[in-house]
N, C-alpha and C positions, 0 to 999 in steps of 0.2 A: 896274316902272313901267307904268300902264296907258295905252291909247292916246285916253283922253281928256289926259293927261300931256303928250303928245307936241307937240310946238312944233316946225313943220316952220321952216327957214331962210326967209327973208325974201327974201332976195338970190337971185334968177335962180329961184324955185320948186323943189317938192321933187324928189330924186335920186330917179326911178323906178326904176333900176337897184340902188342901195340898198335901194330898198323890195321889189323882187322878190326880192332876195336875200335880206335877213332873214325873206321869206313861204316862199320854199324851204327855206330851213332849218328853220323851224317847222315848216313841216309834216314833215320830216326827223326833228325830234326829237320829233315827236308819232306817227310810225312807230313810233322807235325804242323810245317808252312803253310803244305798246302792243303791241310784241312782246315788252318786257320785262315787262309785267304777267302776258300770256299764256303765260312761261316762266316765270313765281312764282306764277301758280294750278296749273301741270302738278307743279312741283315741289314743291307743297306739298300738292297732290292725291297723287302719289304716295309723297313721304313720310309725310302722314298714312295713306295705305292699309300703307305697310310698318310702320309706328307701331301702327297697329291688326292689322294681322298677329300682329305679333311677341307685341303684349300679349294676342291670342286664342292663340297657340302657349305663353305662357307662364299664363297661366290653366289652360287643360286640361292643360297640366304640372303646374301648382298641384294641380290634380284630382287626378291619378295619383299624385302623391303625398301627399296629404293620402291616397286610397282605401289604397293602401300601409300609411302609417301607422296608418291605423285598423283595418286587417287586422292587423297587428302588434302596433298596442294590445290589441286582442280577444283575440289570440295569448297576448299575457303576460297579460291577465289570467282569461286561461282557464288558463294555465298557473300561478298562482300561486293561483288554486283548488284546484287540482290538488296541489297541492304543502303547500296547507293541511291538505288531508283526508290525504293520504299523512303527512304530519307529527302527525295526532292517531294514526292507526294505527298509527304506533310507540312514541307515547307511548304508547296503550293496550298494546300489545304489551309495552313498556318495562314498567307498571303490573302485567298480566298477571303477571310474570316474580316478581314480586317475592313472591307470591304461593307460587308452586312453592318458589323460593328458602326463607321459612320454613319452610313444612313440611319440607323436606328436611332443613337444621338443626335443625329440631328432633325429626326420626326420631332424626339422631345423637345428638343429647341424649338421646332415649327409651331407645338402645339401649344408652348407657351406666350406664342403671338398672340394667342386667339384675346376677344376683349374680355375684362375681368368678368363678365356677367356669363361668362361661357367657359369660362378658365378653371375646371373642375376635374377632381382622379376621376375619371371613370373606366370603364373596361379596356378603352385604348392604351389609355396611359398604366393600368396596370401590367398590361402584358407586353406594354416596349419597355418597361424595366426588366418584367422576368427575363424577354429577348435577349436584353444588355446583359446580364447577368448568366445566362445559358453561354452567350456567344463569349464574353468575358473568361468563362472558366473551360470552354473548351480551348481559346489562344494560350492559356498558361497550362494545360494539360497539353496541348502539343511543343508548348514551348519545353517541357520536361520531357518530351518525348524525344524531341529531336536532340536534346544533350543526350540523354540515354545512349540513344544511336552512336552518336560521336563517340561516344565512349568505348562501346561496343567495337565502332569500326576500328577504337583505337588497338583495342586487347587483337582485336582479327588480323590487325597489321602486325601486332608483334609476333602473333602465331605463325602469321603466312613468314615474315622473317625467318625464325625459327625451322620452321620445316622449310626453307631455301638452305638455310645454312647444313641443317640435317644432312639434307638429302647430294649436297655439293660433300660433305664427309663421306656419306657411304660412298659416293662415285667415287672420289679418290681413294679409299678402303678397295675398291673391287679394283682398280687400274693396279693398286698395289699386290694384290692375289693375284690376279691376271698374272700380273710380272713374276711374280715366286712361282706359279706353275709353268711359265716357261722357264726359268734359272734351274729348276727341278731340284732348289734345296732341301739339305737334311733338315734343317731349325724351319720354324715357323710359331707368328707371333700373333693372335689374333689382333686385327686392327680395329675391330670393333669397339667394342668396349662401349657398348651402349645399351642402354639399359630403358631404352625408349620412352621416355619419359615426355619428349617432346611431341611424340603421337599420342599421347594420353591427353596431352593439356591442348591441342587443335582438336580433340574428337570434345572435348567437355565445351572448348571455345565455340565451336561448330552448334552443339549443341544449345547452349546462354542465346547463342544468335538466331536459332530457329525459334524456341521461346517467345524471345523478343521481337520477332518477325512477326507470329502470330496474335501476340500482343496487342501490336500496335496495329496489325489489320482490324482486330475485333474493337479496339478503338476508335478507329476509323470510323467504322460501318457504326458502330454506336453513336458517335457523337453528331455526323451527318446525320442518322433519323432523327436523334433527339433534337438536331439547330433545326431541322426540314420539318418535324410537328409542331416545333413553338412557332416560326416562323410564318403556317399555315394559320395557327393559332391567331396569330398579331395581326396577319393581313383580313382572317376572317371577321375579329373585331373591332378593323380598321371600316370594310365593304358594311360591316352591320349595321354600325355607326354614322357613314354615310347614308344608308338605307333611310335609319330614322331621322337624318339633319333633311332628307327630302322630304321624309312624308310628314314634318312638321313643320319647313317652308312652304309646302303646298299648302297644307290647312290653315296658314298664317293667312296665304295669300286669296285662299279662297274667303278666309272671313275678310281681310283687306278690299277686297273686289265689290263686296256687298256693302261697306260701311257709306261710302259716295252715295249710293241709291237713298240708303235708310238717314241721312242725313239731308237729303235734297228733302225725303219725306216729310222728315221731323221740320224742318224748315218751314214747307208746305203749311202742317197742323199748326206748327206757332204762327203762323201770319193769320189764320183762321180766325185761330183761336185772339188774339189781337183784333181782328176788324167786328168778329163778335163780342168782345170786351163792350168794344166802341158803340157798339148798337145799344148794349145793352144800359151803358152807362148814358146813352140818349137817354134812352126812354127810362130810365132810373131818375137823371134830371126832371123831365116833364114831370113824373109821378111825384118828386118830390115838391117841385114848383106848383104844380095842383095844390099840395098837401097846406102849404105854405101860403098861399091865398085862406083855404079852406080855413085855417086858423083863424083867418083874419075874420071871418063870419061869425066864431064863436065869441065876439067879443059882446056880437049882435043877439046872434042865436046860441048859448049857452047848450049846444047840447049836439049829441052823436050820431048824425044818423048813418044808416045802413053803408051810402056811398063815401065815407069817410073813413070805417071801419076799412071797405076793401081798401083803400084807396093806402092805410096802413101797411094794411097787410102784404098790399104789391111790392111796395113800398121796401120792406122787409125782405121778401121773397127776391128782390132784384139785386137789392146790398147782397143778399148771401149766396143770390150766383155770381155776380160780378167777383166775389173774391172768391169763391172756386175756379170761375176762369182764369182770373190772375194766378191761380197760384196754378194753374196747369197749365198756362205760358212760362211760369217762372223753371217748371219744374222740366217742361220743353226745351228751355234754353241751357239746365242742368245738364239734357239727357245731349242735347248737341256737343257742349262742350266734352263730356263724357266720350262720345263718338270720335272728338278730333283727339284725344287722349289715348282712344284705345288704337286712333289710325299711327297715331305717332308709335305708340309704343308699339305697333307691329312692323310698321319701316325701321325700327331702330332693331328688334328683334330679328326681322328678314335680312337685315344689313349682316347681325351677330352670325348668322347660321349662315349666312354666307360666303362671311371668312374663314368659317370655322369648316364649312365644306371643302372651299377652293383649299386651305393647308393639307385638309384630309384625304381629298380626292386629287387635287391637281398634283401639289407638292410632295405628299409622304405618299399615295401610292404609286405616284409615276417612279421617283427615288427608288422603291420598293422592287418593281417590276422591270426595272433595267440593274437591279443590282439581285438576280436569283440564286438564289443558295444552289450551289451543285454538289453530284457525288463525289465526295472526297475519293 
C-alpha cells in the first residue's frame, strides 16, 4: 500500500508515535537489504570466482590430457607402423623360405635319379633332410608369427579407436568448459567423469607390442643364422661330395687309360706264348717219334741204352713244359678277359659318377646358387 493510500484517523489526528515507529523500522529493513544485497554480490562474486577457478583448473586438466592422449595416439600409431613393416618382413622372409624349401626337395628328387649302384644316404642326403626340416620349421614358426602380429595389430586397432574416441570426448568436455567460463555460471558439472582407463590399456597395448616387436626381431636374426649355417652346411657337403665323385673319376680313368696298353700286352705274351707251345709241341713230336721207332729196336735189341734213357727223359721234360705253357696261355686269356671286365666295369662306373656329378654339380648346385638364402 503506497502512502498516497494512507487515510490517516479522523478522530484526535494522526499517532506520531505510530508513525515514527513504522519510519524506524523501514529504515531498519532497508539496512537490513542492503546488507543483504552486499552479502549476495560477495557471494556470488566469490562463488563465481571459484566457478571460474575450478573450470580454468579443469580446462588445462582438459589440456593435459587431451596432450597425453595425443602423445599416445602418435605412440600407437607409430607403433602400428612399425608393426606393419615388421609384419611384411616376415612375410617376405616367410615368401623367401619357400623358395630355399623347393630347391632343397627337389635336390632330393634329383638325387634319387642317380643309378641304384650309387643311390645311397650319404652326407648329402643327410643334410638336405635336416635343411628341409630347419627350413620347414622356420615357415610354420613365421607362420605363427605373422598371426601373432595380426592379432596384435588387431588389439592396437582397438586401442588407437579408443583413444580416438577418448580424446574426441575430452575435446568436446573442454569446448563445454570453454562455454561455462564465458556464460560465467553459478552451477558447474564436471564433464569429465573419466577415470582413464583407456590410457592404461593403450600404455599396456603399446607395451605387448614392443615385446612382440623385439620378439620377432630376435627371431628373425635367429632363424636366418640357423637357415644360413645349415645351408652352408648342405652346400659344403654338396662341393665335398663333388670333390670326391672327381677325384674317383679321375682314378677310375686313369686306371681305364692303362687297361688298352696292358691288354695289347697280355695279348702280345699269349700269341708268344702260343707259337712257343707250337715249337715246342714240334720238337715233343720228333722226341716222341724218335722214341717210338727206338721201341721198335727193342724187339731186336732187348735192352736200354744211354741215348734212349735221354731220349725219355726229353721226352718227359717237353710234356711238362708244354702244359705249363698251356696253362699260362690259358691263364693269359683268363687275365684278358679279366681286363675287358675290369674296362667294362669302369665305363659303367665312370658312366655312375657321372650322373651322379652332373645332378650334384650341374643341377643341385646351380638350383642352389641362384636360390641364396638372404637376411631376413
Amino acid at each position: 500500500m503506497s502512502l498516497s493510500d494512507y487515510q490517516p484517523q479522523q478522530s484526535g489526528g494522526p499517532n506520531l508515535t505510530d508513525i515514527k515507529f513504522m519510519r524506524n523500522r523501514s529504515e531498519l529493513f532497508r539496512a537490513e537489504c542492503s546488507k543483504l544485497i552486499k552479502e549476495s554480490e560477495k557471494t556470488c562474486k566469490r562463488m563465481r570466482e571459484d566457478i571460474n577457478q575450478q573450470i580454468d583448473q579443469h580446462v588445462n586438466y582438459i589440456k593435459f590430457l587431451k596432450k597425453e592422449l595425443q602423445l599416445k595416439l602418435d605412440e600407437m600409431i607409430s607403433e602400428m607402423e612399425v608393426l606393419v613393416r615388421l609384419q611384411n618382413r616376415v612375410l617376405k622372409a616367410l615368401k623367401s623360405c619357400k623358395g630355399p624349401l623347393r630347391v632343397t626337395i627337389s635336390c632330393l628328387d634329383e638325387r634319387k635319379k642317380r643309378f641304384p649302384s650309387d643311390r645311397v644316404t650319404d652326407d648329402v642326403d643327410r643334410e638336405l633332410l635336416k635343411e628341409r626340416e630347419v627350413i620347414e620349421g622356420v615357415i610354420s614358426l613365421f607362420q605363427h608369427v605373422v598371426e601373432q602380429i595380426s592379432e596384435q595389430m588387431r588389439l592396437n586397432q582397438s586401442v588407437k579407436h579408443q583413444l580416438e574416441e577418448d580424446f574426441r570426448e575430452k575435446s568436446e568436455a573442454q569446448c563445454i568448459d570453454n562455454y561455462c567460463a564465458l556464460m560465467n555460471t553459478l552451477s558447474f558439472d564436471d564433464p569429465l567423469g573419466s577415470k582413464n582407463t583407456k590410457s592404461l590399456l593403450s600404455s599396456k597395448a603399446v607395451c605387448n607390442s614392443v615385446v612382440l616387436r623385439n620378439l620377432v626381431e630376435t627371431l628373425l636374426e635367429e632363424s636366418a643364422a640357423d637357415l644360413q649355417k645349415q645351408v652352408q652346411a648342405t652346400t659344403a657337403a654338396f662341393r665335398q661330395n663333388v670333390q670326391d665323385i672327381k677325384n674317383s673319376m679321375s682314378q677310375m680313368e686313369e686306371q681305364l687309360a692303362k687297361i688298352p696298353a696292358e691288354y695289347d700286352s697280355q695279348q702280345r705274351v699269349r700269341v708268344e706264348l702260343q707259337m712257343t707251345i707250337m715249337e715246342n709241341k714240334h720238337f715233343l713230336n720228333v722226341a716222341q717219334a724218335r722214341l717210338a721207332m727206338r721201341r721198335q729196336k727193342l724187339a731186336k735189341e732187348p735192352c736200354y741204352d744211354p741215348p734212349q734213357t735221354e731220349l725219355l727223359a726229353k721226352v718227359e721234360q717237353l710234356s711238362a713244359h708244354v702244359d705249363k705253357l698251356q696253362e699260362a696261355a690259358a691263364r693269359s686269356e683268363e687275365e684278358q678277359r679279366e681286363l675287358v671286365r675290369c674296362q667294362l666295369e669302369l665305363e659303367k662306373n665312370i658312366k655312375i659318377k657321372t650322373n651322379s656329378l652332373y645332378i650334384d654339380e650341374v643341377v643341385c648346385l646351380k638350383q642352389r646358387d641362384a636360390s641364396v638364402c638372404q637376411k631376413f
